[in-house]
C-alpha positions in Angstrom: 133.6 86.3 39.7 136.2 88.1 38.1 135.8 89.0 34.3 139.2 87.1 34.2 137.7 84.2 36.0 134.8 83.8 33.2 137.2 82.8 30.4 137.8 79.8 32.6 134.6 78.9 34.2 133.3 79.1 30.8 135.9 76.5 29.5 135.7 74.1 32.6 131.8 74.3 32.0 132.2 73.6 28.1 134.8 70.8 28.8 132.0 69.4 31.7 129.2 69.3 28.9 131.6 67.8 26.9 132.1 64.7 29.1 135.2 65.8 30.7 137.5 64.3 28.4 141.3 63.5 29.8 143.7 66.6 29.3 145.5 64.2 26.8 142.6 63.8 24.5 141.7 67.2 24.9 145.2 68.2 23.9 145.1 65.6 21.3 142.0 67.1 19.7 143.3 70.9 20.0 146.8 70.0 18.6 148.6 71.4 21.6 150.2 69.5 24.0 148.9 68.3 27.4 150.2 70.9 29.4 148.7 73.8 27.7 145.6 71.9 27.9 146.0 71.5 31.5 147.2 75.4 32.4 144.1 76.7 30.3 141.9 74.1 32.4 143.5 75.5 35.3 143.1 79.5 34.6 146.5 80.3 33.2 144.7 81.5 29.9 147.0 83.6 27.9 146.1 83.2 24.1 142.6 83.8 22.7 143.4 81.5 19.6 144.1 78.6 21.8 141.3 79.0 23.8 139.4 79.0 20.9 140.7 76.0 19.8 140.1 74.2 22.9 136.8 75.2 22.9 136.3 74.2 19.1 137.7 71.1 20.4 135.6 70.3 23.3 132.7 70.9 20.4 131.9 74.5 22.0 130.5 77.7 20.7 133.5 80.2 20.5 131.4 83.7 20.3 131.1 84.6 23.8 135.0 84.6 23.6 136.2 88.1 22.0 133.6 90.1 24.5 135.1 88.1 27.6 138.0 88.3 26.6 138.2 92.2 26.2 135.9 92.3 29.7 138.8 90.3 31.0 141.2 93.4 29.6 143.8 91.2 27.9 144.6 92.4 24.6 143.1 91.7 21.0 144.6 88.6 19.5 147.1 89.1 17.0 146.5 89.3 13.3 145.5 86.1 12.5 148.6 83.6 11.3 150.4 85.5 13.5 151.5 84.7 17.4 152.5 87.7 20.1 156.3 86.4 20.0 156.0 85.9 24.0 153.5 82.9 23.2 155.3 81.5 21.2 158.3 81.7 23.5 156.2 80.5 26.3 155.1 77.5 24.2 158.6 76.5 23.5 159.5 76.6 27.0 156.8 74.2 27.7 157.8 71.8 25.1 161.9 72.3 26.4 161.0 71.7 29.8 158.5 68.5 29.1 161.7 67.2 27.1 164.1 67.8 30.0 161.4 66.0 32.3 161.3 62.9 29.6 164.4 62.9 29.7 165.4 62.8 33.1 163.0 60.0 33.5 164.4 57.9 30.7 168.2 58.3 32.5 166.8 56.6 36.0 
C-alpha cells in the first residue's frame, strides 16, 4: 500500500465502523456535497480539511491525518480559514457541473 493509498483505506475503514452511511448522509453531515463525498470515498483526496471533516463526520479520530498526509507528500494544509485557490476552484466546478447535470435532467 501506497502512503497515498492510506489516507483512503483509512477513511473507507472509518466510514465501515461507522455503519457505512449513504454518500448523501455522509455529505449531509460534512456540509459538502455528495460528490466530494463520493471522490474522497473513492481516493481522489485533495484537501486535508475536508478529509478531516469527513472523518469528524463519520465520528472518527482525525490525528493520524497530518502524519499520513505528509507520508503521502501532499502539502501542509493552508492557514486555517484559508483554501489553496485551486480547491476552491475545483469545488465550484463540481457544484457548476452537478447544476448543468440538474438541469439537463429537468429539460427532458
Amino acid at each position: 500500500m501506497t502512503d497515498h493509498d492510506e489516507l483512503q483505506q483509512r477513511l473507507l475503514q472509518i466510514w465501515d465502523q461507522a455503519g457505512r452511511p449513504s454518500v448523501r448522509q455522509l455529505a449531509q453531515r460534512a456540509g459538502f456535497s455528495h460528490m466530494t463525498a463520493s471522490t474522497y470515498l473513492n481516493g481522489k483526496i485533495r484537501n486535508q480539511q475536508t478529509l478531516e471533516k469527513l472523518v469528524v463526520a463519520l465520528g472518527g479520530d482525525v490525528t493520524w491525518i497530518p502524519d499520513a498526509w505528509l507520508r503521502a507528500g501532499k502539502e501542509p494544509p493552508a492557514e486555517k480559514g484559508r483554501r489553496r485557490t485551486v480547491d476552491v476552484l475545483e469545488d465550484m466546478l463540481r457544484e457548476l457541473r452537478m447544476i448543468r447535470l440538474l438541469l439537463q435532467r429537468m429539460n427532458r
